[in-house]
C-alpha positions in Angstrom: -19.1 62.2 39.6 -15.7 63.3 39.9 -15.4 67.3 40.6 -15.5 69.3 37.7 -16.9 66.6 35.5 -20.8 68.1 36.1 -22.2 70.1 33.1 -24.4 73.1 34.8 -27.9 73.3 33.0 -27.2 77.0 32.6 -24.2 76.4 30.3 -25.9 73.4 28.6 -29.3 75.3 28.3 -27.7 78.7 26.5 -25.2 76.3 24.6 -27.7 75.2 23.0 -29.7 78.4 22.6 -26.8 79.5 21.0 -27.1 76.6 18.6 -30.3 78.2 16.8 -28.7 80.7 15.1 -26.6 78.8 13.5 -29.2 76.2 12.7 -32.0 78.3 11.4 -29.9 80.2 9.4 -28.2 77.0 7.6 -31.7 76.1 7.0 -33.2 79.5 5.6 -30.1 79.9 3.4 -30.0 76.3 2.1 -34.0 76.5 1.0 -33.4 79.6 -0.5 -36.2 81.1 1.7 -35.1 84.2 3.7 -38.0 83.6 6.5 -39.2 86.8 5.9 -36.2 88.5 7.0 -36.1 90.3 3.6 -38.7 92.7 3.8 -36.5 94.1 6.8 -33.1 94.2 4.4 -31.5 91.1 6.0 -30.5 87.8 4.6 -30.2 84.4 6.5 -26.8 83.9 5.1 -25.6 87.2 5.8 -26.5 87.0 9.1 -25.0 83.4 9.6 -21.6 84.7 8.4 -21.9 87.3 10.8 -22.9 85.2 14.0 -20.4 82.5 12.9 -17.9 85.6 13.4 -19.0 86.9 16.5 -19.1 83.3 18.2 -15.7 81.8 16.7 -14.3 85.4 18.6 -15.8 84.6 21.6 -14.4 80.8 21.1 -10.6 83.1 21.1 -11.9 84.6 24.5 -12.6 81.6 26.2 -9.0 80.6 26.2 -8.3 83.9 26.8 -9.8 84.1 29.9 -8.9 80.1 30.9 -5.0 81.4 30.5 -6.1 84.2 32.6 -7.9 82.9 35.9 -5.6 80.0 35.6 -2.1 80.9 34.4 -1.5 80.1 31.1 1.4 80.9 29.2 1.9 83.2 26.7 0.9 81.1 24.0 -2.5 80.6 24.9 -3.1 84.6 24.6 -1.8 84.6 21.2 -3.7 81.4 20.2 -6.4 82.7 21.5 -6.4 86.0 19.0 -6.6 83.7 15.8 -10.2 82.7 15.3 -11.0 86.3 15.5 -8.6 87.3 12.9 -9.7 84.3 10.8 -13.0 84.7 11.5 -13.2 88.9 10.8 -10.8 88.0 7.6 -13.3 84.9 6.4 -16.2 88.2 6.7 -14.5 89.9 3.4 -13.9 86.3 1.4 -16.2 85.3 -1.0 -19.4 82.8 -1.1 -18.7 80.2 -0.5 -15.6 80.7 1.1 -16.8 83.1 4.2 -18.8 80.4 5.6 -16.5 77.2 4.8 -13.6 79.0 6.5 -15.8 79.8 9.3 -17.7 76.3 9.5 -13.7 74.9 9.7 -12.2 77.3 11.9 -15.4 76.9 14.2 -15.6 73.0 14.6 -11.2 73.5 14.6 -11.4 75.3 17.4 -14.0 73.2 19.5 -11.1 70.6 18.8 -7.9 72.8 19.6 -9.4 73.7 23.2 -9.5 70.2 24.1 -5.7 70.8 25.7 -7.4 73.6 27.9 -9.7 71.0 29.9 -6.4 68.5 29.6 -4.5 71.1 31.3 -7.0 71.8 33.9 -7.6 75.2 32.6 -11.2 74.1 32.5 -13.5 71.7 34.1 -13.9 68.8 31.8 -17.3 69.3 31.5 -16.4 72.5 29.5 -14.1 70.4 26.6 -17.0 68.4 26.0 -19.4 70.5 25.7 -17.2 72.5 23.8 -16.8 70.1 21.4 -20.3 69.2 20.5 -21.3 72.6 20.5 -18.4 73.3 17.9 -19.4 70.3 15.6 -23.0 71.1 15.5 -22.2 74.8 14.7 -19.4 74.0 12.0 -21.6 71.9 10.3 -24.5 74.2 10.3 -22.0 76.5 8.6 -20.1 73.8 6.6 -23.9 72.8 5.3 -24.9 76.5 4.5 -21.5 76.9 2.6 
C-alpha cells in the first residue's frame, strides 16, 4: 500500500465508537422510546442534537489542526470555524430543524474535507474515513429529524 493510504485500527475502532451515539439515539428518538433515559431527565433527541454539535465542532477542528501541522492558508482556519457556528446556531432552531441542519452540515462537511486529503494535509486514509463516518452520522441525524 502506498504510504499514508493505511487506516490505523485505533482511528477505525473509535470512528466507529463514535458512530453509536448517533445511532442509538436516531433509533430511541424515532421509536418514540426514550431507553429509560427519562427517569434521569434526559431525552434521546436532546441528547443527539447535542452530540451532533459537539462532533460537527470537532469536524471544524480537524481542519483546524491539518492547516496547522501542515501549513494551510488562512482559509482553512476560517472554514474551519463554520460547522461550530452552524452547528451551536442549529442548537436554538426548532424540531425539526436542529437536527436536519446538523444531519446536512455533518454529512457536508465529511464531503468538504475531501480537499484536505487532496492537498496532502491528511493521509488519504483520513478523507475516507471521513467520509463514511460523516454519511453514517448525517443520516442517523437526517433520519431522527
Amino acid at each position: 500500500m502506498p504510504r499514508g493510504s493505511q487506516v490505523p485500527v485505533g482511528a477505525v475502532l473509535l470512528g466507529v465508537a463514535g458512530l453509536v451515539p448517533f445511532v442509538g439515539f436516531s433509533v430511541l428518538a424515532v421509536s418514540g422510546s426514550d431507553g429509560g433515559l427519562g427517569s434521569i431527565g434526559l431525552m434521546p433527541r436532546t441528547l443527539l442534537s447535542a452530540y451532533g454539535a459537539v462532533i460537527a465542532s470537532f469536524l471544524g477542528g480537524i481542519r483546524w489542526g491539518a492547516a496547522a501541522a501542515r501549513g494551510g492558508g488562512n482559509a482553512d482556519y476560517l472554514l474551519a470555524i463554520v460547522p461550530s457556528l452552524l452547528a451551536w446556531t442549529a442548537l436554538a432552531a426548532p424540531a425539526p430543524w436542529d437536527l436536519r441542519v446538523l444531519g446536512l452540515l455533518v454529512f457536508a462537511w465529511g464531503l468538504i474535507d475531501q480537499d484536505l486529503a487532496r492537498r496532502g494535509l491528511v493521509p488519504v486514509w483520513l478523507g475516507r474515513l471521513r467520509l463514511g463516518l460523516s454519511s453514517v452520522a448525517g443520516l442517523a441525524l437526517l433520519i431522527a429529524a
